[in-house]
Structures are given as structure tokens and as C-alpha cells.
C-alpha positions as CSV (number, residue, x, y, z in Angstrom):
1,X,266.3,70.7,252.7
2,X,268.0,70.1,256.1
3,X,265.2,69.4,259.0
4,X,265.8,72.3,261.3
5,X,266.3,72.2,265.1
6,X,264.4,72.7,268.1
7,X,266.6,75.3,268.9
8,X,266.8,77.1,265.6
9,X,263.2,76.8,265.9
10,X,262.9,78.2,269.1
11,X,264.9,81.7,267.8
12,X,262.7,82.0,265.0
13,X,259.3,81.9,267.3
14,X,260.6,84.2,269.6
15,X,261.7,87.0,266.4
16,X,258.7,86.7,265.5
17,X,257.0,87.6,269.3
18,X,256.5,91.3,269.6
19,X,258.6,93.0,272.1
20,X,255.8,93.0,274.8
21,X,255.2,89.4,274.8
22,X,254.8,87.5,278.1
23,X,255.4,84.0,279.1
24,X,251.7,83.1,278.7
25,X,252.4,84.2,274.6
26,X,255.8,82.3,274.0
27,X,254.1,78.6,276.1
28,X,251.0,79.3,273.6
29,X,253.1,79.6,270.7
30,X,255.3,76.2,271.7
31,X,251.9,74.5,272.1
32,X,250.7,75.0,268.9
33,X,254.1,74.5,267.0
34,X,253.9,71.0,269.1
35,X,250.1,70.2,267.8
36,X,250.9,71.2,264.7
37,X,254.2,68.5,264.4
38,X,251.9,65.6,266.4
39,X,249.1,66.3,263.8
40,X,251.8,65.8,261.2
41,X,253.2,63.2,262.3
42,X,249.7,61.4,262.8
43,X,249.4,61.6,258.7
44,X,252.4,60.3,258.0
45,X,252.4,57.3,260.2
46,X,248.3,57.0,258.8
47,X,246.4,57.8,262.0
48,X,243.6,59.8,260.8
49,X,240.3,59.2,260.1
50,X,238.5,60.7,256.6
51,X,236.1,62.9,257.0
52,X,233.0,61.7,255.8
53,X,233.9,58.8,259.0
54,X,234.2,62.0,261.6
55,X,230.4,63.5,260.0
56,X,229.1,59.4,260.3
57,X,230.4,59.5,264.0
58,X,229.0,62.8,265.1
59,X,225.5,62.5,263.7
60,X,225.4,59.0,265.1
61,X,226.7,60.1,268.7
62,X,223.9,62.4,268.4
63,X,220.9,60.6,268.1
């Protein structure tokens, strides 16, 4: 399946806004497609941490 563009992208989040959106909705929307893709791209390129190592860290950052 072809990787799809920005811009086709772009179209589909915005059908998909109702008609009284704002600004604030369509910036929120970008920012989470764009989390979403840098999460992504952190587990394919191996930059995540298990999380049993998270639970260890926490607890240990507690005390």
C-alpha cells in the first residue's frame, strides 16, 4: 500500500472536523497525528523502553 501524503492527509483530517470547528481543533488534531508518527517512528528505529523498565524507574524516582 502506497504511503500517503501530507497533503492527502491533511483533506482527510479536515472531512472528518465537523463544520463548526475552529483553528484551535484542526492545530490539536495535527499535533496528535504528529505524536502519533514520532511515537511510531521511535519503535521502529528501537527507542523505547519496556515497560516493566518505566514501573522500575518510577517507583525508584519515588523513594
Amino acid at each position: 500500500m502506497p504511503a500517503t501524503s501530507v497533503r492527502d492527509e491533511t483533506r482527510r483530517l479536515a472531512d472528518q472536523l465537523p463544520d463548526d470547528a475552529t483553528w484551535e481543533d484542526v492545530l490539536y488534531q495535527v499535533y496528535v497525528r504528529q505524536s502519533i508518527e514520532a511515537g511510531l517512528e521511535d519503535v521502529r528505529a528501537g527507542r523505547v523502553v519496556p515497560a516493566d523498565e518505566v514501573r522500575r524507574r518510577v517507583v525508584t524516582a519515588r523513594r
